[in-house]
C-alpha positions in Angstrom: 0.0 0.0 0.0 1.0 3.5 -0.7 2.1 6.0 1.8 2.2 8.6 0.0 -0.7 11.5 1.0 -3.3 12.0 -1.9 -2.9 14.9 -4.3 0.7 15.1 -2.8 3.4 15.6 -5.9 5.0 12.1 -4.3 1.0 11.0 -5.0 1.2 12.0 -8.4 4.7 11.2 -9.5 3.8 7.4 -8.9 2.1 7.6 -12.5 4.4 9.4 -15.4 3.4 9.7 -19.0 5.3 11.1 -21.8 2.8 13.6 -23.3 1.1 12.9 -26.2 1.1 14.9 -29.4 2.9 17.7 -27.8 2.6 20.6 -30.2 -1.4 20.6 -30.6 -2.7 23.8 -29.5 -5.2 23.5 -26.7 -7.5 26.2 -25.1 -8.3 25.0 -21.7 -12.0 26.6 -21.2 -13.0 25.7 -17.6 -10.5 26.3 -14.3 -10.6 28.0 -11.1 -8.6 30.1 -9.2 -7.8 31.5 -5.5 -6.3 34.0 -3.9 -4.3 32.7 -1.2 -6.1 31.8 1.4 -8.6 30.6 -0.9 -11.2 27.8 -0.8 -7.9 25.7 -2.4 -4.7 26.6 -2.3 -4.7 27.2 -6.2 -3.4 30.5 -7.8 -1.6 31.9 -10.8 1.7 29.8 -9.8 -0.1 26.7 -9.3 -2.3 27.1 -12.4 0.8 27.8 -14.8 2.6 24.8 -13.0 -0.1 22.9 -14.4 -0.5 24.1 -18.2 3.6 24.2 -18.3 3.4 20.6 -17.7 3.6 19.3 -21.6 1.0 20.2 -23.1 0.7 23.0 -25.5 -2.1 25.1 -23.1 -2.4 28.5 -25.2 -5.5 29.8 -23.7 -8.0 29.4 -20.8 -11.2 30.1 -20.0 -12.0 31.0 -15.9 -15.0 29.9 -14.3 -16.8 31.3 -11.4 -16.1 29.4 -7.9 -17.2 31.9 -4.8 -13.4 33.3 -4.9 -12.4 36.6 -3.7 -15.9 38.0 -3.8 -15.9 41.8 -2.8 -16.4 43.2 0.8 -16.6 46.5 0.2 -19.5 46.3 -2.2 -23.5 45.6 -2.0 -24.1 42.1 -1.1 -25.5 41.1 -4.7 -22.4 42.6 -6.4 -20.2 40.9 -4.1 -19.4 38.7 -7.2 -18.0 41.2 -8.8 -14.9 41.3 -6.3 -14.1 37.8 -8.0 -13.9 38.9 -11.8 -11.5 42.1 -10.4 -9.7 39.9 -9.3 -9.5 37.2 -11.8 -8.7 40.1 -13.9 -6.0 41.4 -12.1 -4.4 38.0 -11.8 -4.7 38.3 -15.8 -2.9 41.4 -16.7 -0.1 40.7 -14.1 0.9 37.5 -15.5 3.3 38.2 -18.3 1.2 35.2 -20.3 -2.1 36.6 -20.4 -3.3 33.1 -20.6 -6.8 33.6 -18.6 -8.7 34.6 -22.0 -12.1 34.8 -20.8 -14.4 35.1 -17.6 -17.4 33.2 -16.7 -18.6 34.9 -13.7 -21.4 34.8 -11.3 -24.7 36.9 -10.8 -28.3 36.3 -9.8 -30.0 36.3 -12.5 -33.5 36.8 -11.3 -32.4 40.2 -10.2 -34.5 42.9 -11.2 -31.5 45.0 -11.8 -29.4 42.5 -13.8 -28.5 44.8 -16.9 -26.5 46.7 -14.1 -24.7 43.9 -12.0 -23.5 42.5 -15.6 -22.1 46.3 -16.3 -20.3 46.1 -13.0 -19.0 42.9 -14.0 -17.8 44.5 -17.2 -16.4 47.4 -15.7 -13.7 45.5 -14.2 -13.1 42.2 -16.1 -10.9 44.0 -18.4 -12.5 43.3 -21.6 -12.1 39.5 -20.7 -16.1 39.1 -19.3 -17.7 36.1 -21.8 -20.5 34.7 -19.7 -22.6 33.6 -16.3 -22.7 30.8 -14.7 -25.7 30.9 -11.8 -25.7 26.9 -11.7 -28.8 24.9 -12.0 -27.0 22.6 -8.9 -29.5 22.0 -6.5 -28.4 18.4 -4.6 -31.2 16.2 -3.2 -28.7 14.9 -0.8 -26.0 17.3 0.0 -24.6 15.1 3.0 -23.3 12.7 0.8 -21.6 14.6 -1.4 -17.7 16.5 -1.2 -19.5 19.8 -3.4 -22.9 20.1 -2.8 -25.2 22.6 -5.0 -27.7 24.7 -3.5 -29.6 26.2 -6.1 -33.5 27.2 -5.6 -35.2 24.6 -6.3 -37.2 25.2 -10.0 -34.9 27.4 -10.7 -35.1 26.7 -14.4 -38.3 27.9 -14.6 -38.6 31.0 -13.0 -39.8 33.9 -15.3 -37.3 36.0 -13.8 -34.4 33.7 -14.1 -35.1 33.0 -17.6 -35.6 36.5 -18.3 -32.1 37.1 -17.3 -30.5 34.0 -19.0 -32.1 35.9 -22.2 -30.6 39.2 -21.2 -27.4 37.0 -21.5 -27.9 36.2 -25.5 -29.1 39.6 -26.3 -25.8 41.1 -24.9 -23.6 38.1 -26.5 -22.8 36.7 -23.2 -23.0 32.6 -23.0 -25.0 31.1 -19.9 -22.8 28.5 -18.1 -24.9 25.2 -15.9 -23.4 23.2 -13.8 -26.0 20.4 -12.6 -26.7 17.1 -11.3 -27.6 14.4 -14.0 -31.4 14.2 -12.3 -31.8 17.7 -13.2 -30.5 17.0 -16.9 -34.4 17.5 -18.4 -34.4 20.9 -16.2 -31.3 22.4 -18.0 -33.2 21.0 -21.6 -36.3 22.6 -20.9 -34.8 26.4 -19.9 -32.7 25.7 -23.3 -36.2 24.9 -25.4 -37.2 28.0 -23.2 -34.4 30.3 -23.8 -33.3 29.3 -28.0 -31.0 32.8 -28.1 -28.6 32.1 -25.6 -25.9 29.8 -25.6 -25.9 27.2 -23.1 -22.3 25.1 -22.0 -23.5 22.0 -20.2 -20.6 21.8 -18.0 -18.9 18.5 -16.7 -21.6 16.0 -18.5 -24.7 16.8 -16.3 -22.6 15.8 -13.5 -23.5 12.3 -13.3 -23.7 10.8 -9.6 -21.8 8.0 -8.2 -21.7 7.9 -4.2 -24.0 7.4 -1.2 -27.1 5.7 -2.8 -25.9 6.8 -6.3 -23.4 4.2 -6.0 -25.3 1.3 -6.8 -27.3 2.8 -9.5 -24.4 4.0 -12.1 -25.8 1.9 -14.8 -29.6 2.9 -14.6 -28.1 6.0 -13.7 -25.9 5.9 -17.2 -29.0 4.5 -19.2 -31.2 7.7 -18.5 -28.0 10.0 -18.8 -27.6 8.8 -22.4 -31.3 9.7 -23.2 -31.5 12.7 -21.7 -28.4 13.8 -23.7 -29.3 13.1 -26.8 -32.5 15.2 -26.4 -29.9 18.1 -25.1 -28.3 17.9 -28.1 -31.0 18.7 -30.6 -31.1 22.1 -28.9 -29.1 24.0 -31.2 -28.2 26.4 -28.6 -26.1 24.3 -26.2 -22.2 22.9 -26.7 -21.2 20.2 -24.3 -17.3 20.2 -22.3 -16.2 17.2 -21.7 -14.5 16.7 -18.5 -15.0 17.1 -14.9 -15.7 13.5 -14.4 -12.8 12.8 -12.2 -14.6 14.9 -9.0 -15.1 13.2 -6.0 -19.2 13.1 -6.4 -18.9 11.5 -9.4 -17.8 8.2 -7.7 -15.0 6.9 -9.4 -12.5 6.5 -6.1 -9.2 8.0 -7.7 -8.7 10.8 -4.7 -8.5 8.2 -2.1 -6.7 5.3 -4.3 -2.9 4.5 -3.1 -2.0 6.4 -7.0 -4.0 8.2 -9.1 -5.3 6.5 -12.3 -2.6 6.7 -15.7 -4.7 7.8 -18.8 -5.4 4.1 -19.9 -7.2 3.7 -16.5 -9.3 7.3 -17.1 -10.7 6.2 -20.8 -11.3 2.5 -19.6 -14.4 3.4 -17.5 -15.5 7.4 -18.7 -15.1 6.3 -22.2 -18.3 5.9 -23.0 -19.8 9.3 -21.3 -17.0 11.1 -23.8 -18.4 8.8 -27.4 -22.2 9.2 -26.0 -21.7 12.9 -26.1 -19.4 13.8 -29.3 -21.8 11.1 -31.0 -24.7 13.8 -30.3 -23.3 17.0 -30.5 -20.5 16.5 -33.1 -17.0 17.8 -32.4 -18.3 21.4 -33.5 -20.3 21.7 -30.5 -17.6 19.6 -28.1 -14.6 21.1 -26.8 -12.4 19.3 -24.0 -12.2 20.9 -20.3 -9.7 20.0 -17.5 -12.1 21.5 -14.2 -9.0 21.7 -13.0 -8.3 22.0 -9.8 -11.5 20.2 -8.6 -10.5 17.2 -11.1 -6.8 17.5 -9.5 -8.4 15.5 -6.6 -7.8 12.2 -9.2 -5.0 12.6 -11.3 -2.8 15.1 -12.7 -3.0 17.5 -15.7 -0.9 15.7 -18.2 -3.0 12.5 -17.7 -5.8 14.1 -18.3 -5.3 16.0 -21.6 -3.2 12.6 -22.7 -6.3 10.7 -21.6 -8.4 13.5 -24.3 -6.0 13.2 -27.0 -5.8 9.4 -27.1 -9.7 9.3 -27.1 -9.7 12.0 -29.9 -7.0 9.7 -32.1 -9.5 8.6 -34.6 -10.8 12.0 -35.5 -9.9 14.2 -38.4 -7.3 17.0 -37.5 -10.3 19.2 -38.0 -12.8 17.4 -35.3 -9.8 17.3 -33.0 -9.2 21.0 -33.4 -12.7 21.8 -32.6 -12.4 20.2 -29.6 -9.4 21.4 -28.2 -9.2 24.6 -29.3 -11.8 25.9 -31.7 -15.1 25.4 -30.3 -13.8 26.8 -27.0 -12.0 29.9 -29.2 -15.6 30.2 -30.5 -17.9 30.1 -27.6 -15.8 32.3 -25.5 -14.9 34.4 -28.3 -11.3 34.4 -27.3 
């Protein structure tokens, strides 16, 4: 047995891979970030330790996690305080590689139009969407991250009237969700056709407490309820975010994270279901990193993506690891 501490460098340097395909250009649409301090010790140091790993991470794409919200503002602007900083982190890396923010507001505010121009006052031209997540969990002592949106939030009139403000000012709308509430995310898309929708980390398919037992009636209704997602026109799909600890999969406690063989044998299929419905246009590749950094380590990861992608065209791959993101986030 191991003795080496989970998520410890010793932890991860049990598995070493020689990166794959070196050279590809890949925008990495979907991290976090910290100050320190932070909810994770993860900041601009850590983030580049990661994308100067190997691969050839030219861009990324920032996504809203509760950091550095503001204390010297209005509650409801309190988000805000995370895009400055986000921001800031931006211009002062010599890099520039944060490309875009997805940041958070209510949107069932009656005021949104405003909070959004607070949010582009300070983003530094780099504000692309919202993400006020769908997550609401049935269950929230069994799981690491649990989501406490209202419940129906999908279908309140004011909420949907702000995910529209959203399109009309070119802005995407960002869900992160459980896979029971896939058929709430597809009806605010059928509800809401002019805004683009990013189903983040596949619906977020459960696999602990009493989810365990169920992954393959769980899987079964997953696969339906994605192909009905797909036929909204609106939505594009990341693929990633599979290796949190909700979803079940046991690689943050395991004596060494899994190598990129180990990844694709069992989330295989989640990655063909979804490409099969979307197409690679409407696909692009996301690390979640540093939630996913619970399992396994960057270079696995995006080895683990480039090995499933071998069969592609170069244009299919491109879309998904670089283009589609480029496009949505208009980076």
């Amino acid at each position: 047995m191991s003795t080496y501490v989970q998520g410890s460098p010793e932890w991860f340097g049990q598995v070493a891979e020689e990166v794959i395909d070196p050279s590809r250009p890949i925008v990495d649409p979907h991290h976090h970030l910290w100050p320190v301090g932070g909810a994770l010790p993860y900041g601009l140091d850590e983030l580049h330790g990661d994308t100067n790993s190997g691969h050839n991470i030219t861009k990324t794409v920032f996504i809203e996690c509760g950091a550095a919200y503001a204390t010297d503002l209005p509650a409801h602007l309190a988000p805000v305080g995370e895009t400055r900083f986000v921001a800031g982190e931006s211009q002062r890396d010599p890099a520039h590689l944060i490309s875009g923010i997805v940041a958070h507001a209510d949107l069932r505010r009656d005021d949104i139009s405003s909070v959004l121009d607070e949010h582009e006052e300070v983003s530094a031209g780099l504000l692309r969407g919202i993400r006020d997540a769908l997550a609401r969990a049935d269950h929230p002592e069994i799981l690491a991250i649990p989501g406490h949106a209202s419940k129906d939030l999908y279908k309140n009139p004011d909420f949907r009237r702000g995910v529209a403000l959203l399109g009309a000012r070119g802005l995407t709308y960002d869900s992160w969700h459980y896979h029971y509430q896939n058929q709430e995310f597809l009806e605010l898309a059928r509800a809401v056709p002019n805004t683009t929708m990013v189903l983040d980390h596949f619906g977020t398919p459960l696999g602990v407490g009493l989810y365990a037992s169920q992954r393959e009636e769980i899987f079964a209704q997953w696969k339906i309820d994605i192909a009905k997602i797909a036929e909204c026109p609106n939505v594009v799909a990341k693929l990633g975010g599979l290796a949190m600890p909700d979803n079940g999969f046991g690689w943050h406690e395991a004596d060494r994270p899994p190598t990129s063989d180990e990844f694709l044998a069992v989330q295989k299929r989640y990655f063909e279901h979804t490409i099969e419905c979307f197409g690679p246009d409407r696909c692009m590749f996301e690390s979640n990193f540093p939630i996913d950094r619970f399992s396994l380590s960057y270079t696995v990861v995006w080895n683990a993506f480039k090995k499933l992608a071998a069969s592609f065209s170069e244009t299919e791959k491109d879309n998904m690891f670089r283009a589609t993101a480029t496009r949505i986030y208009r980076l």
